[in-house]
N, C-alpha and C positions, 0 to 999 in steps of 0.2 A: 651755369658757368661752363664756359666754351672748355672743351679737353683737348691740349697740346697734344700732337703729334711728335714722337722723337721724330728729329730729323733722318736719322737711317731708314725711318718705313716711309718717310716723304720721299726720299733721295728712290728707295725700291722701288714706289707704287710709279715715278717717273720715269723709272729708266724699264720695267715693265710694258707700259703706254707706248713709249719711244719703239720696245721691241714689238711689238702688236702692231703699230702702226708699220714699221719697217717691212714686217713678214706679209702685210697687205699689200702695200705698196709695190712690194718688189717685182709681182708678173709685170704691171703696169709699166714700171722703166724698163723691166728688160726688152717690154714688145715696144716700145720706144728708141729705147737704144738698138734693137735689131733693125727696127727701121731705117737706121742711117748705116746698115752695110749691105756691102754685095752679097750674092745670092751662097760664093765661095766663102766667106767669112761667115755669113749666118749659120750655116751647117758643118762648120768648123766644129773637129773638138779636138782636142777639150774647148770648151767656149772661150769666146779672144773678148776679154774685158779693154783692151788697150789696140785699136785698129784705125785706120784713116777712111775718116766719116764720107758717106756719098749721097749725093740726092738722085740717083740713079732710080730706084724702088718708086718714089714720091715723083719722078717724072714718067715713069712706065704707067704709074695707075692712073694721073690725068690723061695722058696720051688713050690709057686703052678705055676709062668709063667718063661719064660726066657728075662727076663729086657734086656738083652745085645742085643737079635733078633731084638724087637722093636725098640730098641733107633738105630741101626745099619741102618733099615730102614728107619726109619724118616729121621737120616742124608743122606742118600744117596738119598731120593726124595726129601728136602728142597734144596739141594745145586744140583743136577741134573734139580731140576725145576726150579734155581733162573737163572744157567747157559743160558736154554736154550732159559730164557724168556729174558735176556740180550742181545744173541744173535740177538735176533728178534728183540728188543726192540729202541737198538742203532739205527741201520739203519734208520727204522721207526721214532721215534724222529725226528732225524736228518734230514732229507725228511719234515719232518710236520714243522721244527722250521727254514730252511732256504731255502728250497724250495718249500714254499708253492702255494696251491693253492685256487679255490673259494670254495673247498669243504673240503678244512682240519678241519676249525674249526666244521662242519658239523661232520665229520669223527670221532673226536674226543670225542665229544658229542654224538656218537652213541656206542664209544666202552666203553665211562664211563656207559652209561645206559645198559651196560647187566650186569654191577654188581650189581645192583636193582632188576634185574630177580629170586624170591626165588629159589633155588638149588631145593627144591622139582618138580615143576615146569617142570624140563629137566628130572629129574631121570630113566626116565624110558627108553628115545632115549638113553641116555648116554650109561647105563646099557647095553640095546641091542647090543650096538655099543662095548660096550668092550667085551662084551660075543663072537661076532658073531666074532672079532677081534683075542679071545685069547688073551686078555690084561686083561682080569676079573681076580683081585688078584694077579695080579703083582706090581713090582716096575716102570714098563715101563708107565704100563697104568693109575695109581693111580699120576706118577709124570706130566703126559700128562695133567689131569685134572690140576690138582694144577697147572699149567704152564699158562693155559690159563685162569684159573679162576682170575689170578690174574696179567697178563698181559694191559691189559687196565691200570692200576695202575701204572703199571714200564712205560708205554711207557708215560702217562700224566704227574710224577712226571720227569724222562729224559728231556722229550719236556719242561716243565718249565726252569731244569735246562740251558739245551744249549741255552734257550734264555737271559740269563741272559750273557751268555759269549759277550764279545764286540765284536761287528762287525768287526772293521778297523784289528783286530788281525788274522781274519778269512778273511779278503780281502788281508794283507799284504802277507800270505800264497800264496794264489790265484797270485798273481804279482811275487812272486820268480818262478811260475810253478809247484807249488801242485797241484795233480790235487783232484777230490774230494776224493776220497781212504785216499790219502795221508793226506788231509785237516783235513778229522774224526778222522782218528788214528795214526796222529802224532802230530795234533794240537785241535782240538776240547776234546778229551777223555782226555787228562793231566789235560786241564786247568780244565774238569767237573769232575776229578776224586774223590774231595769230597761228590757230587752230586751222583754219580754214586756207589760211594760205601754205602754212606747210602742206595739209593733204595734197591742197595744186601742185606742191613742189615735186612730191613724190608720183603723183600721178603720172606727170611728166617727163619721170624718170623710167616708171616701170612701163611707160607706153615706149620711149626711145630703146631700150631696150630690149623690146618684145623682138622676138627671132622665130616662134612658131609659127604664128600666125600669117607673118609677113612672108616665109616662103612657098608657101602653102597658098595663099591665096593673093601672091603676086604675080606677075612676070616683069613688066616693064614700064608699063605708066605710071601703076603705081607703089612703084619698090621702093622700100626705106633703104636706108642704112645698113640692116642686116643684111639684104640682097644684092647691097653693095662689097661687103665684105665676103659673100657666099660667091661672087661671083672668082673670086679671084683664086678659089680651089680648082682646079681642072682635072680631067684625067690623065695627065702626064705627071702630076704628083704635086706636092706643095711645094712654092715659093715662098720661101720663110722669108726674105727681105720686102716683095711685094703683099704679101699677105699681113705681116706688122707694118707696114705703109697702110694700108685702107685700113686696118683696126686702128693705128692710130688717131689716123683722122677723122673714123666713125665715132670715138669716144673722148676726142679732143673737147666738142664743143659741150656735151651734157658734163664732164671733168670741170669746166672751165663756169659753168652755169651755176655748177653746184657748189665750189670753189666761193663765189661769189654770193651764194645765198644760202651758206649753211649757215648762218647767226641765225637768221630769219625760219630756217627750217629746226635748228634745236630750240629757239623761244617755242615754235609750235607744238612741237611735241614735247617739252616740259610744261605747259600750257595748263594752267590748275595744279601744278605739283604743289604750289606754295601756298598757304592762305592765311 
């Protein structure tokens, strides 16, 4: 028998979520809404909630970078690295969540603790290693990083998932003559395909997002987003109207991505909550 909620802890636990959401939300519009003032009103105080909006900021940053190079970048190393970390990822999973061994859970435990490793920390083997490579200020090399930095992730949030698939579904395969090829990618990847798509979702996220790696081992060819927005700090000090212009438009389109594919990313990660 279901149990009523009074409506005053529905009415709380709402307007709670509303304030939670709000107190999120708020940097997001305010570097939003700074975007649309002059450089005099952004550094105004007390802050001017009520001012006459400019595109002045959003025509200084086209004028002075090429928005289109970056963001072409960024996409091509978020979904080059989500790719390739899937590729690897599947397998792996799959191996750890049905043919395991005395050292999986070992295994797994050792690839989650090198995301604990601060990035500063490798910088400098890394660096070498793409210099000495010809990978330094590429898309090849900068997507390499991002791939593995955030692989341990894909393959533990996978391995969750596919254990969450039923056995006898995976054993009935096996008794028609699947062998295991067949078993993964005709029967295991369908039923985890909600699973599996949100990891991409998020992978995508935390690659658009990545800012250590990208300044560090960018300059120009192959600079994301973040390089884009780093540019616009100089040593004469910060432009608050220019500099919320490029973060806007750095975090417009993954806002707008995710926006659009958060259904698809909570089915995934509630993904076997229910059975």
């Amino acid at each position: 028998m279901a149990i009523k909620r009074p409506k005053s802890h529905t009415f709380a636990i709402g307007l709670l979520g509303w304030a939670i959401a709000c107190w999120v939300f708020f940097p997001i519009a305010w570097m939003a809404l700074t975007s649309f003032k002059t450089e005099v009103d952004a550094i105004a105080t007390p802050p001017q909630f009520i001012f006459r909006p400019s595109l002045a900021s959003y025509h200084e940053v086209f004028a002075r970078a090429n928005y289109w190079h970056f963001t072409l970048n960024t996409v091509a190393i978020s979904l080059g690295a989500t790719i390739v970390a899937l590729a690897l990822s599947v397998p792996a999973a799959y191996a750890m969540a049905f043919i395991p061994s005395q050292r999986t859970r070992g295994t797994l435990l050792w690839m989650l603790s090198t995301r604990m490793l601060p990035p500063v920390g490798v910088l400098v083997p890394i660096y070498l290693l793409a210099r000495n490579t010809h990978l330094l200020d590429t898309l090849t090399g900068l997507g390499i990083v991002d791939m593995l930095t955030n692989l341990p992730i894909i393959v533990w949030m996978l391995f969750t998932f596919f254990r969450e698939v039923p056995a006898p579904i995976l054993e009935a395969g096996r008794m028609d003559g699947a062998s295991r090829w067949q078993e993964m990618t005709l029967v295991l990847l369908p039923l985890a395909l909600p699973g599996i798509a949100s990891t991409a979702l998020l992978s995508i996220i935390l690659c658009w997002n990545e800012s250590f790696w990208s300044l560090n081992l960018t300059s120009s060819q192959a600079a994301p987003l973040a390089a884009f927005i780093a540019s616009f700090s100089s040593p004469e000090g910060l432009f608050f109207g220019k500099l919320s212009a490029a973060s806007t438009l750095a975090v417009a389109p993954i806002l707008v991505f995710g926006w659009f594919s958060q259904k698809q990313l909570v089915r995934g990660l509630t993904f076997g909550a229910v059975k």
